[in-house]
VOGU-3710 file (C-alpha; in Angstrom, 3 decimals, decimal comma):
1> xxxxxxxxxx> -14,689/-46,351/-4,608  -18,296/-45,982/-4,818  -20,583/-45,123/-1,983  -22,571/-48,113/-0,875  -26,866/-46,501/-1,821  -27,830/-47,833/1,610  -26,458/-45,562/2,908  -28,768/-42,796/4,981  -29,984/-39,674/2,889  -28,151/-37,348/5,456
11> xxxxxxxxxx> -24,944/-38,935/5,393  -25,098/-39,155/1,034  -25,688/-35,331/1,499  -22,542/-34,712/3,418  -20,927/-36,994/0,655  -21,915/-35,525/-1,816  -21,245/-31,858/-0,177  -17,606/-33,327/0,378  -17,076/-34,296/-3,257  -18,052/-30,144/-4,287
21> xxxxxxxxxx> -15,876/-28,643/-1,699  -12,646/-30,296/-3,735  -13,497/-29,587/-7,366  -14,501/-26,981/-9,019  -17,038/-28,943/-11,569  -18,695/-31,950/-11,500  -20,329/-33,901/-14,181  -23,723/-35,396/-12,818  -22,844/-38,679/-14,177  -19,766/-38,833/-12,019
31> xxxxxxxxxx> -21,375/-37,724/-8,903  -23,749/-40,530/-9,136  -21,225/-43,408/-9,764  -19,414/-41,768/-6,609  -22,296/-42,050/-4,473  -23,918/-45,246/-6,037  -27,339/-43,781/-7,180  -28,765/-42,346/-9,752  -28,199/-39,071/-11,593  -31,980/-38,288/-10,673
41> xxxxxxxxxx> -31,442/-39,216/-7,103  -28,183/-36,357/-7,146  -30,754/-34,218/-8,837  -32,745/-34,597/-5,740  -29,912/-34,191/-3,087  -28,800/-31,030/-4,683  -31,990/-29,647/-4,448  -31,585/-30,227/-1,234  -28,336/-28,748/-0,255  -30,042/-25,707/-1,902
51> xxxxxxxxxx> -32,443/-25,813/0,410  -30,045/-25,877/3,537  -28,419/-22,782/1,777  -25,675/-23,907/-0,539  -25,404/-21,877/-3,960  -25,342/-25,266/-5,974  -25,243/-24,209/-9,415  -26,043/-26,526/-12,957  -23,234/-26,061/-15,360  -24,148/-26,560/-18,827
61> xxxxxxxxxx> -23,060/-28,544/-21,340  -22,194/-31,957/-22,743  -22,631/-34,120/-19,540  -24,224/-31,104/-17,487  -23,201/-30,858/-14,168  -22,622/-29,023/-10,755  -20,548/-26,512/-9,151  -20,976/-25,051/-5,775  -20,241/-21,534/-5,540  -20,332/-18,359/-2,529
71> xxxxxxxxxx> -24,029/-18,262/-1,296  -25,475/-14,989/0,147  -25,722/-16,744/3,461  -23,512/-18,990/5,519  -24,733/-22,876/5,526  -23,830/-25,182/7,114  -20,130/-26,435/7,116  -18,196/-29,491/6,444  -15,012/-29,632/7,302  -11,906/-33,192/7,328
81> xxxxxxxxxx> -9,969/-33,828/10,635  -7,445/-31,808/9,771  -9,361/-28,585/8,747  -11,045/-28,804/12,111  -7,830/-29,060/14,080  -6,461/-26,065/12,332  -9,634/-23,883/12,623  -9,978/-25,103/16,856  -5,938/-23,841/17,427  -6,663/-20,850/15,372
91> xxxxxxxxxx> -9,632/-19,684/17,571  -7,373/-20,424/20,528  -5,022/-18,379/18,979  -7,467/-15,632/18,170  -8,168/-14,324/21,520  -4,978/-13,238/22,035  -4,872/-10,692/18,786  -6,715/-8,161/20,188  -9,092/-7,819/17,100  -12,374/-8,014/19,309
101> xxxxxxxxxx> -13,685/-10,966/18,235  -12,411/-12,740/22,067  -16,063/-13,651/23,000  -17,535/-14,610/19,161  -13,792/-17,145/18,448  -14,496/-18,748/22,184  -18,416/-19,844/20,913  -17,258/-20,861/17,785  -14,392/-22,969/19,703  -16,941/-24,532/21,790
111> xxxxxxxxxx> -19,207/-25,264/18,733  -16,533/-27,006/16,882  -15,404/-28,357/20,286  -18,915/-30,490/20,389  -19,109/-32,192/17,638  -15,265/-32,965/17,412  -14,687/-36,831/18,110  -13,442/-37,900/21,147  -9,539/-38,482/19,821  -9,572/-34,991/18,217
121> xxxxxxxxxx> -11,238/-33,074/20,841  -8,112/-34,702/23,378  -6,020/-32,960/20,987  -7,558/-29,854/21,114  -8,014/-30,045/25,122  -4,441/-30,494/25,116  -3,303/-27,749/23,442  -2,309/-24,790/25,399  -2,000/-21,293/24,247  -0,805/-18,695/26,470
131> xxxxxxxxxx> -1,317/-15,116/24,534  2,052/-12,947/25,373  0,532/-10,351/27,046  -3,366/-8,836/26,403  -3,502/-7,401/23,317  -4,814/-3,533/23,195  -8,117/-3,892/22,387  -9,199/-2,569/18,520  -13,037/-2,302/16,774  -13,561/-5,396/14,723
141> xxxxxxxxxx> -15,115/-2,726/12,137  -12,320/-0,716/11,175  -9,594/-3,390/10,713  -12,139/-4,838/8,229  -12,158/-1,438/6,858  -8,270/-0,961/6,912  -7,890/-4,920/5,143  -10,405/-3,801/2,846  -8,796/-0,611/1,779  -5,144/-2,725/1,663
151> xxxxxxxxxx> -6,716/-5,199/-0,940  -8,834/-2,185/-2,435  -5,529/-0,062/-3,088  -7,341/2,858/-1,869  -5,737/5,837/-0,129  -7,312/6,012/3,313  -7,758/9,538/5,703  -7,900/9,626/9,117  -7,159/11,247/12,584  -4,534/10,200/14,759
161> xxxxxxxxxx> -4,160/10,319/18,263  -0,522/10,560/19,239  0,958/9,257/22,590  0,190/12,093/25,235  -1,031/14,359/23,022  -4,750/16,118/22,642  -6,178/15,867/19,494  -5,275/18,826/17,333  -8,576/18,970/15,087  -6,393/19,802/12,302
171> xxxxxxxxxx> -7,234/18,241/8,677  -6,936/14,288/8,110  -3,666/12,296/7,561  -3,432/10,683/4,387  -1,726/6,939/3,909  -1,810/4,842/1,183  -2,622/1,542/2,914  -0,217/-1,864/2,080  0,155/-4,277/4,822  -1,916/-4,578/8,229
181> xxxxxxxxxx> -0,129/-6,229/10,828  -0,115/-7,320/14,089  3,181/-7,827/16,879  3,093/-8,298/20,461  -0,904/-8,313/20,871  -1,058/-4,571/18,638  -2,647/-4,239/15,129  -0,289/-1,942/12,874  -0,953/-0,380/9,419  2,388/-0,020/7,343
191> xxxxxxxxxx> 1,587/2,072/4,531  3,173/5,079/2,195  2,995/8,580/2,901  2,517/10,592/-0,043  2,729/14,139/2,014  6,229/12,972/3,470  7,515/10,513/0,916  8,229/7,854/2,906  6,926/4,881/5,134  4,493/5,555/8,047
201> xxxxxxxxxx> 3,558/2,750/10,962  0,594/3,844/12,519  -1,386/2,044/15,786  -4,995/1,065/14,509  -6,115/1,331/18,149  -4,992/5,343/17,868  -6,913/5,850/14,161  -10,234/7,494/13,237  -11,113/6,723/9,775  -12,880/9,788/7,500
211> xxxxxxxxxx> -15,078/8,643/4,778  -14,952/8,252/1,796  -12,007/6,516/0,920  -9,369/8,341/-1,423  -8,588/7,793/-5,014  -6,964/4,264/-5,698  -2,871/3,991/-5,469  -0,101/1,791/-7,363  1,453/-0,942/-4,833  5,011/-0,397/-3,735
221> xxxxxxxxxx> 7,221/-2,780/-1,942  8,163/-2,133/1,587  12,427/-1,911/1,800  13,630/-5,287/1,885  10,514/-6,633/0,651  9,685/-8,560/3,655  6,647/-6,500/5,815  7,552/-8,529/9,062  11,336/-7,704/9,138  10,726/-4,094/7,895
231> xxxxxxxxxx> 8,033/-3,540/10,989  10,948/-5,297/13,650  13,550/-2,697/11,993  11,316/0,487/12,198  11,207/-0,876/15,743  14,633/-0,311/16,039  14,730/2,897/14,409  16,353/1,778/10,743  14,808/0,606/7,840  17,426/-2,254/7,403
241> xxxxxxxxxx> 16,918/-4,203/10,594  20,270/-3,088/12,222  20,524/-0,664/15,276  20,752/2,521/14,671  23,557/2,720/17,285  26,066/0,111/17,291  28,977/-0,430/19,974  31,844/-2,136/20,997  33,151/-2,413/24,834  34,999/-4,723/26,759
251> xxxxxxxxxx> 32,817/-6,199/30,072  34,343/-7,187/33,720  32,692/-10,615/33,034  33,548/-14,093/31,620  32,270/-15,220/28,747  29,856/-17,677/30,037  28,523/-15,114/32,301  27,408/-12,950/28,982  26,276/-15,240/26,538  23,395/-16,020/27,827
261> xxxxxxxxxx> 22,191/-12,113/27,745  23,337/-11,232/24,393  20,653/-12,467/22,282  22,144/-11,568/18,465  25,185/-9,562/19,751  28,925/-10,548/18,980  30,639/-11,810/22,238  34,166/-13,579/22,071  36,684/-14,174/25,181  38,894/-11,285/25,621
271> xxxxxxxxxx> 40,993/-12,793/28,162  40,511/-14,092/31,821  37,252/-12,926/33,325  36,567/-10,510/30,122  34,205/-10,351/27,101  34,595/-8,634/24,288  30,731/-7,467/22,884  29,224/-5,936/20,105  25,840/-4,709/20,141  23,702/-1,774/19,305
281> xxxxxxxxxx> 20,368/0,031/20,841  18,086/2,528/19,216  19,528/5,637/20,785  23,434/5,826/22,435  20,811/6,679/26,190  19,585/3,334/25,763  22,603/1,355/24,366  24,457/2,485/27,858  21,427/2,088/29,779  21,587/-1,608/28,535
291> xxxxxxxxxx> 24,980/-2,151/29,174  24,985/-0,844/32,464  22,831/-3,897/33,772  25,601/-6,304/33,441  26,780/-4,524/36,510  30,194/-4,932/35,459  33,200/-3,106/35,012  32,581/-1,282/31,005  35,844/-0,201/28,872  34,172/1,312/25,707
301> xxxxxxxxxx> 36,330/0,945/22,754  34,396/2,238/19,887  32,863/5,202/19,152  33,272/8,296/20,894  29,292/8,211/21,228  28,579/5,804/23,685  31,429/7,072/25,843  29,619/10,401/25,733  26,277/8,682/26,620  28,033/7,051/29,862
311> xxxxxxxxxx> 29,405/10,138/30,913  25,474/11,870/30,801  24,438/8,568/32,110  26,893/9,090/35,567  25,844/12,708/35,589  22,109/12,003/35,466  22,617/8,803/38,097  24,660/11,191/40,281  21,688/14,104/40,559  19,492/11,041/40,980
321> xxx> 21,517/9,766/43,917  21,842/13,698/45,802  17,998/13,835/45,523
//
């Protein structure tokens, strides 16, 4: 349906800045029966756009025409309903990433916040998004640098600064850079380690990039082929998503008493007041550890390594209890 040409010259420009956002080209003809004026009247309107910053170029031709393409500066933006509901929750959601861009996502949420209308901005008002903890805190510069060296395919070098440990001053790791992540408020760098053959996760927070960049690297896939489920396994110490240790025991506790507390584990009734569970840990310490909190009697039935882990378990809770 055409655009009525009463209409104001400022509210024609944001028509006609609407129509270029959705297609690629436009013929001038068809931009003017859009907007109901004249070709020379569009001719005059882009001009203007130009003028405000958009990269409006003519496409040549048969009918001639217009395409609006990446400027060298940012212009001012137009965005539907819809578009500005998803960019408002996502700069809520940005100040809990840890990417250090807390203070420059809450002005931009207040500057879309203004000139929402008053039905969207209730939406947005109403929204509530409770980050899961702060995230640790990482230079806005060098994740750009480690996305840019992921879409690059270029091997990156860096220092590292391991958990309780100095810095040794020894030469640069080397990585070759495939998926940047980020889990529980931290920013991790999955890449492939040509020195070990093999996968490395590395903290961004704990990384000092070297420059230049190294020599450019063939993609692989990460095992499994799925970066977010590879990341939650290496959490766990596999590559496959299982635990690494694995158990089955016999609990002084009904059913309904477990379930609740076994999250992906196997439970099943194993008579009156006893459940039957299978889960696993990262380490056989740990798996007892866990079990222990049921505080319930524990009859291990498989494998001989967990009841070796309760037995160090006792002996270290027994030296605990004489001091």
């Amino acid at each position: 349906m055409p655009i009525s040409s009463s209409t104001t010259t400022s509210s024609r420009l944001l028509s006609l800045l609407s129509l270029l956002q959705v297609r690629r080209d436009w013929p001038g003809l068809a931009l003017a029966e859009r907007l109901g004026v004249s070709e020379r009247t569009v001719r005059r309107d882009v001009d203007r756009l130009r003028e405000l910053g958009y990269l409006v170029q003519a496409v040549k031709g048969p009918d001639g025409g217009y395409r609006l393409d990446a400027g060298s500066q940012v212009p001012p933006l137009l965005f539907d309903e819809e578009q500005a509901v998803a960019l408002a929750v996502a700069l809520r959601i940005a100040v809990g990433t840890g990417a250090g861009i807390e203070e420059a996502a809450a002005r931009a949420l207040a500057t879309v916040r203004q000139v929402l209308p008053a039905r969207l901005r209730q939406r947005i008002d109403a929204l509530e998004v409770e980050p899961a903890g702060r995230g640790t805190q990482v230079d806005t510069e060098l994740l750009l640098a480690l996305s840019a060296a992921v879409r690059a395919c270029e091997e990156l070098r860096f220092d590292y600064r391991s958990p309780g440990k100095p810095d040794s001053g020894g030469p640069p790791r080397r990585v070759q850079p495939h998926h940047l992540v980020v889990r529980a408020g931290r920013w991790y760098l999955v890449g492939w380690s040509p020195e070990r053959a093999d996968w490395r996760t590395y903290r961004a927070d704990r990384m000092t990039l070297r420059v230049p960049n190294g020599p450019r690297f063939t993609p692989r896939e990460v095992p499994g082929g799925d970066v977010s489920a590879f990341l939650a396994a290496r959490f766990k110490g596999s590559d496959t998503g299982g635990w690494p240790c694995r158990g089955e025991v016999v609990l002084g506790l009904p059913l309904e008493e477990v379930a609740p507390f076994t999250g992906g584990d196997t439970a099943e009734a194993a008579g009156p007041g006893r459940t039957r569970l299978l889960t696993g840990s990262w380490s056989w310490a740990a798996l007892a550890a866990n079990l222990a909190r049921f505080d319930a009697d524990v009859e291990v039935v498989s494998p001989p390594e967990l009841k070796d882990a309760f037995a160090a378990l006792s002996a270290r809770a027994a030296r605990a209890a004489r001091r």
